[in-house]
C-alpha positions as MATLAB code, in Angstrom:
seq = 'XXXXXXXXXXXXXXXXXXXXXXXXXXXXXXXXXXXXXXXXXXXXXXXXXXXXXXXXXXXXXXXXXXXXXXXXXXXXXXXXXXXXXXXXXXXXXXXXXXXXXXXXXXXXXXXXXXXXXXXXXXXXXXXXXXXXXXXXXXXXXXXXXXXXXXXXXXXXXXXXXX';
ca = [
     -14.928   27.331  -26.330;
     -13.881   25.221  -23.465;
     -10.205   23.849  -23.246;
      -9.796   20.935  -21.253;
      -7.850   23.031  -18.489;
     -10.950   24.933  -17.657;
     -12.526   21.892  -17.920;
     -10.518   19.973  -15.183;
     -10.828   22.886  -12.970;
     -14.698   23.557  -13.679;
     -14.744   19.574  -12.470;
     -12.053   19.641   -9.431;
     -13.976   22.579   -8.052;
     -17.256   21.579   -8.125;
     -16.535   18.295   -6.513;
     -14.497   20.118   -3.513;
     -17.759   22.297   -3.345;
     -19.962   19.467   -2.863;
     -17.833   17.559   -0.332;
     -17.541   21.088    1.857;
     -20.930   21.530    1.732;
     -21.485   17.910    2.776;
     -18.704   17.801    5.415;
     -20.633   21.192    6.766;
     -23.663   19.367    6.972;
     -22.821   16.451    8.762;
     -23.782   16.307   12.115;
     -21.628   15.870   15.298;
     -22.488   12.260   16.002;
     -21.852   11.276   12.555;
     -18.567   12.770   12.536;
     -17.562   11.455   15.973;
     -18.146    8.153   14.388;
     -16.257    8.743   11.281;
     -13.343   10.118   13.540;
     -13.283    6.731   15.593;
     -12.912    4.675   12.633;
     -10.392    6.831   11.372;
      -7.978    6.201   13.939;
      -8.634    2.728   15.214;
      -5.525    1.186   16.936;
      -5.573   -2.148   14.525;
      -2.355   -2.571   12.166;
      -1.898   -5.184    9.296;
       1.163   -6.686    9.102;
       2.476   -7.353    5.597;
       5.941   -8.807    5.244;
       7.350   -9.092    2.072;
      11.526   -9.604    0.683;
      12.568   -6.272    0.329;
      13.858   -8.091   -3.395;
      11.039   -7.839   -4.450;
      10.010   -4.540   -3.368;
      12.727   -3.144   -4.971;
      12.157   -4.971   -8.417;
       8.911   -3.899   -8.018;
       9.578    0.024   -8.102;
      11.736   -0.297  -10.498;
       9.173   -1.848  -13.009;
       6.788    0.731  -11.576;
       8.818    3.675  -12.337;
      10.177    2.301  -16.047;
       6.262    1.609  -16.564;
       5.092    5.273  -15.255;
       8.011    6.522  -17.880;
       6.611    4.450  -20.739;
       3.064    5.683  -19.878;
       4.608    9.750  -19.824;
       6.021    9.187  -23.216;
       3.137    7.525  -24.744;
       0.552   10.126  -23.051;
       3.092   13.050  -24.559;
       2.678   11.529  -27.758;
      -1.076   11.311  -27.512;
      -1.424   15.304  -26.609;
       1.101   16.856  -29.023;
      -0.391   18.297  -31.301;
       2.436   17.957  -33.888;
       2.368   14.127  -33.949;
       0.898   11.995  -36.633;
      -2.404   10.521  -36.453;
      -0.433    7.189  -36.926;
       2.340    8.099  -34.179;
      -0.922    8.760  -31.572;
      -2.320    5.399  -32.836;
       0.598    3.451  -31.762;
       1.268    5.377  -29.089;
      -2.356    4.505  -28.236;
      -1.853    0.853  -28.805;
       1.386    0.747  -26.911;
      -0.738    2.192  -23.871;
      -3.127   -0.704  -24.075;
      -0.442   -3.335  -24.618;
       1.019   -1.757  -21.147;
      -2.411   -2.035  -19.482;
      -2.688   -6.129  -21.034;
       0.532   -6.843  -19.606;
       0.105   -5.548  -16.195;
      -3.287   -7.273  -16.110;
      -1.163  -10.268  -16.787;
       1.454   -9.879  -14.363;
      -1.158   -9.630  -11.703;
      -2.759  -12.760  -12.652;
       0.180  -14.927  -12.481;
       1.643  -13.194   -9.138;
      -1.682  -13.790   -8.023;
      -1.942  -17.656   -9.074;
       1.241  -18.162   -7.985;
       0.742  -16.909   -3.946;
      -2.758  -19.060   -4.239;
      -1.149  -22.108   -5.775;
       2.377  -22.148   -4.151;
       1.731  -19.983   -0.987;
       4.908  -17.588   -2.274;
       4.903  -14.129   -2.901;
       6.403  -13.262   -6.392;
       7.345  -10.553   -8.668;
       6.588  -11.099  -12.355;
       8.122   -9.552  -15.847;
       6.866   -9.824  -18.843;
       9.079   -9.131  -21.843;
       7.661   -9.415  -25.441;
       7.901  -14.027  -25.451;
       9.883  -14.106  -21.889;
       8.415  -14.012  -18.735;
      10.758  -13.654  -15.723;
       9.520  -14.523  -11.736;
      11.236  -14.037   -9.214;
      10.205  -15.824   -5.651;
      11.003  -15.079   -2.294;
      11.596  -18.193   -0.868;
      14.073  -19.930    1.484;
      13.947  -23.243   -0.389;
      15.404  -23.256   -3.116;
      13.813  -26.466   -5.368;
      14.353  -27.076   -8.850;
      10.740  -29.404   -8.501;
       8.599  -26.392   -7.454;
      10.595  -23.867  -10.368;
       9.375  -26.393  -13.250;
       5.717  -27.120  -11.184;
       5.735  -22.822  -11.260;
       6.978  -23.092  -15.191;
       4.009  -25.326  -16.205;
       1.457  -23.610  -14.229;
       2.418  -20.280  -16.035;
       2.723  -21.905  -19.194;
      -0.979  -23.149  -18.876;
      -2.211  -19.643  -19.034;
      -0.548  -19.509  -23.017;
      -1.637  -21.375  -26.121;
       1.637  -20.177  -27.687;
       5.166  -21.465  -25.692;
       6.652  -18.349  -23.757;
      10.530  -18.520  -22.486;
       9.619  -18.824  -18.438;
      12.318  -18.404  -16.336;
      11.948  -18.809  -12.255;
      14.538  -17.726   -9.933;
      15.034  -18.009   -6.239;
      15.374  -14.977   -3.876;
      15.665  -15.249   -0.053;
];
């Protein structure tokens, strides 16, 4: 019987066995060209509050942590078929709400032109904007947009960041 660790390895190695074999068979002009693009001399710029960055990887790592937990759950062996179901649907209600956070961060830089960082807690939904105006007018304008995405009336707060 195959475990899943021979599995994974059975996998891994037969894709770095393919890939050698068609590195190997490349030929010099192709890889000249492949080299060139490789280390093209054009950078992209991308400027963003180092707020935001920060909030960011926090969320990131207190997500990753959530995901651990939930994915230990799922491969004990010794846990309930109930405690792997909602550890199952906690995974997808992860995966739903960073879909989510991504689509307003997202409407928000094409609407308002700002770059944001979005939380979503349970009702509440925090953003944060990096922004040197500070204007109560665009917070409500950003507070109604995000509202429009919910039939049900979600606690929106919008705060300021320079």
């Amino acid at each position: 019987m195959i475990n899943k660790q021979n599995l994974w390895f059975v996998t891994l190695f037969s894709l770095i066995l393919v890939l050698g074999i068609y590195y190997i068979s490349m030929d010099d002009e192709a890889l000249q060209t492949l080299a060139s693009d490789n280390t093209s001399k054009e950078t992209v710029e991308i400027a963003e509050s180092d707020v935001l960055v920060a909030l960011r990887v926090a969320e990131d790592e207190e997500i990753m942590q959530s995901m651990q937990t939930y994915q230990d759950i799922l491969l004990d062996d010794a846990a309930t078929i109930e405690e792997k179901n909602d550890a199952y649907e906690a995974l997808q209600a992860l995966n739903t709400a960073k879909g989510e956070v991504e689509k307003i961060e997202k409407l928000i830089s094409n609407t308002y032109n700002y770059d944001s960082f979005v939380k979503i807690n349970g009702d509440s939904i925090s953003v944060v904007i990096s922004a040197k105006e500070h204007s109560s007018e665009i917070a409500n304008k950003i507070i109604r947009t995000v509202q429009s995405l919910y039939d049900k009336q979600k606690y929106i707060t919008v705060k300021f960041e320079a």
